[in-house]
PAROLO-448417 format. One record per residue (C-alpha): residue number from 1; x, y, z. Coordinates in steps of 0.2 Angstrom, whole numbers, padded with zeros to 4 digits, always signed. Example, Ala and Ser with C-alpha at 12.3 -4.5 7.8 and 13.67 -1.06 7.14 Angstrom:
PAROLO-448417
k | east | north | up
1 | +0062 | -0022 | +0039
2 | +0068 | -0005 | +0036
//
This chain:
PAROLO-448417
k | east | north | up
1 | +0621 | +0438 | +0511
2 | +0628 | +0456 | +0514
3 | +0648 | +0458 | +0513
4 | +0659 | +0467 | +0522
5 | +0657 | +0484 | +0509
6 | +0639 | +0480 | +0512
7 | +0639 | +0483 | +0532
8 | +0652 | +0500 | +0529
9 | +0640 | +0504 | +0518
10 | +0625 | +0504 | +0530
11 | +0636 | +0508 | +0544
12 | +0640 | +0525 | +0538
13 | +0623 | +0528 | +0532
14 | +0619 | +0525 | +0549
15 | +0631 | +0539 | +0558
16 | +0628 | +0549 | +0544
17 | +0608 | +0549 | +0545
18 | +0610 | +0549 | +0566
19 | +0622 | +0565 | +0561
20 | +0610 | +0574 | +0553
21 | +0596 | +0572 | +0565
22 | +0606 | +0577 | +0579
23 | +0610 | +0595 | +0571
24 | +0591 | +0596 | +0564
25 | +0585 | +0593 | +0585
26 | +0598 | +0607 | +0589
27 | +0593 | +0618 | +0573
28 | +0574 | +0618 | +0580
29 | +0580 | +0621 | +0599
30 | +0587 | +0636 | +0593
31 | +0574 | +0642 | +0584
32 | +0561 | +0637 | +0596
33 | +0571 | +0651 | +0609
34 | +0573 | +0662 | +0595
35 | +0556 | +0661 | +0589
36 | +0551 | +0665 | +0608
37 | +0563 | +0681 | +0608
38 | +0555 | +0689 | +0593
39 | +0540 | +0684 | +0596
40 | +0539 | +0695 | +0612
41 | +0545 | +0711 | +0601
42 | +0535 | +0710 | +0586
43 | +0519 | +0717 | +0584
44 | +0504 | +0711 | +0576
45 | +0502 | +0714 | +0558
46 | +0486 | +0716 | +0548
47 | +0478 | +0704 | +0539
48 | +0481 | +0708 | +0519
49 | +0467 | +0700 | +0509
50 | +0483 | +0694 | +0496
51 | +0489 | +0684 | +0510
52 | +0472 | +0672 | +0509
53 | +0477 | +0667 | +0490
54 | +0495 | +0660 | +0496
55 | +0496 | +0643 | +0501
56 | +0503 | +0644 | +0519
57 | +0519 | +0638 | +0523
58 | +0513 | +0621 | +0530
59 | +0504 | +0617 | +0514
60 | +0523 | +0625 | +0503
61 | +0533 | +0610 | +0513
62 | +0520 | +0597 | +0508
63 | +0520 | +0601 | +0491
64 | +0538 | +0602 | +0487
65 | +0541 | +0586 | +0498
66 | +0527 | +0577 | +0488
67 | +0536 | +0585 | +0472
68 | +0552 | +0578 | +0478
69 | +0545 | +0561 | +0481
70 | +0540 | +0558 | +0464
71 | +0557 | +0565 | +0458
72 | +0566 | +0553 | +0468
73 | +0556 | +0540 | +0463
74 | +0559 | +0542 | +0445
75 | +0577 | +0545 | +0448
76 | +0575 | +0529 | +0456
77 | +0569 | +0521 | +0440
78 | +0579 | +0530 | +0428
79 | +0595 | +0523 | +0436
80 | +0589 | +0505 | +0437
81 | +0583 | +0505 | +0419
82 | +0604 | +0512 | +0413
83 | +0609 | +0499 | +0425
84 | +0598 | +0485 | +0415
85 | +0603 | +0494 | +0400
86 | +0621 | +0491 | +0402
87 | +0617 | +0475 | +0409
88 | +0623 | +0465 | +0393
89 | +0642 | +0474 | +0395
90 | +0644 | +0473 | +0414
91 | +0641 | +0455 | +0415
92 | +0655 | +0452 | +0404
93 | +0666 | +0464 | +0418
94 | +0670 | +0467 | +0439
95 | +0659 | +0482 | +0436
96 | +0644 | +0469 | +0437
97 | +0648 | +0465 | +0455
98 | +0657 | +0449 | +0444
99 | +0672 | +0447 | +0453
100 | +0675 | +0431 | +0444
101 | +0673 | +0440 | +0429
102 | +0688 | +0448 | +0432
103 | +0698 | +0436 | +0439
104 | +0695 | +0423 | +0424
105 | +0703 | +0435 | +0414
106 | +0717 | +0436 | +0423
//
């Protein structure tokens, strides 16, 4: 059953996600217009044959988001595997989420 601290929790996650993709909408208006600016006052440039061995920059966000994915993902399990570690000592205090742990030994 979720608590209170539960629902802040998400709540703020909530404005704080909603936050984020609002200034990331605004962030691609404004380069969309500028994009369109320069666009119009750049000429074209020739093809380098080096350019053909770099991965393009569609293929660089892929990658470093599929990098970032397995990273979090292990941070993921790194942190539940200390948390089970420390298991045996948190039970016996509030920092277990035992609140009447802590009030037993009051």
């Amino acid at each position: 059953m979720p608590t209170t601290t539960d629902k802040a929790i998400q709540t703020t996650q909530e404005h704080v996600l909603n936050a984020m993709r609002q200034s990331q909408e605004a962030i691609v208006k404004a380069v969309t217009v500028w994009s369109e600016a320069v666009a119009k006052a750049v000429p074209e440039l020739p093809a380098t044959p080096l350019a053909k061995e770099l991965p393009t920059p569609e293929e660089l966000i892929e990658s470093s988001f599929q990098f970032t994915e397995r990273l979090i993902a292990a941070q993921h399990e790194f942190a539940k595997n200390v948390l089970a570690a420390a298991a045996p000592v948190m039970k016996k205090t509030s920092a277990g989420n035992g609140s009447e742990s802590a009030s037993k030994a009051s």
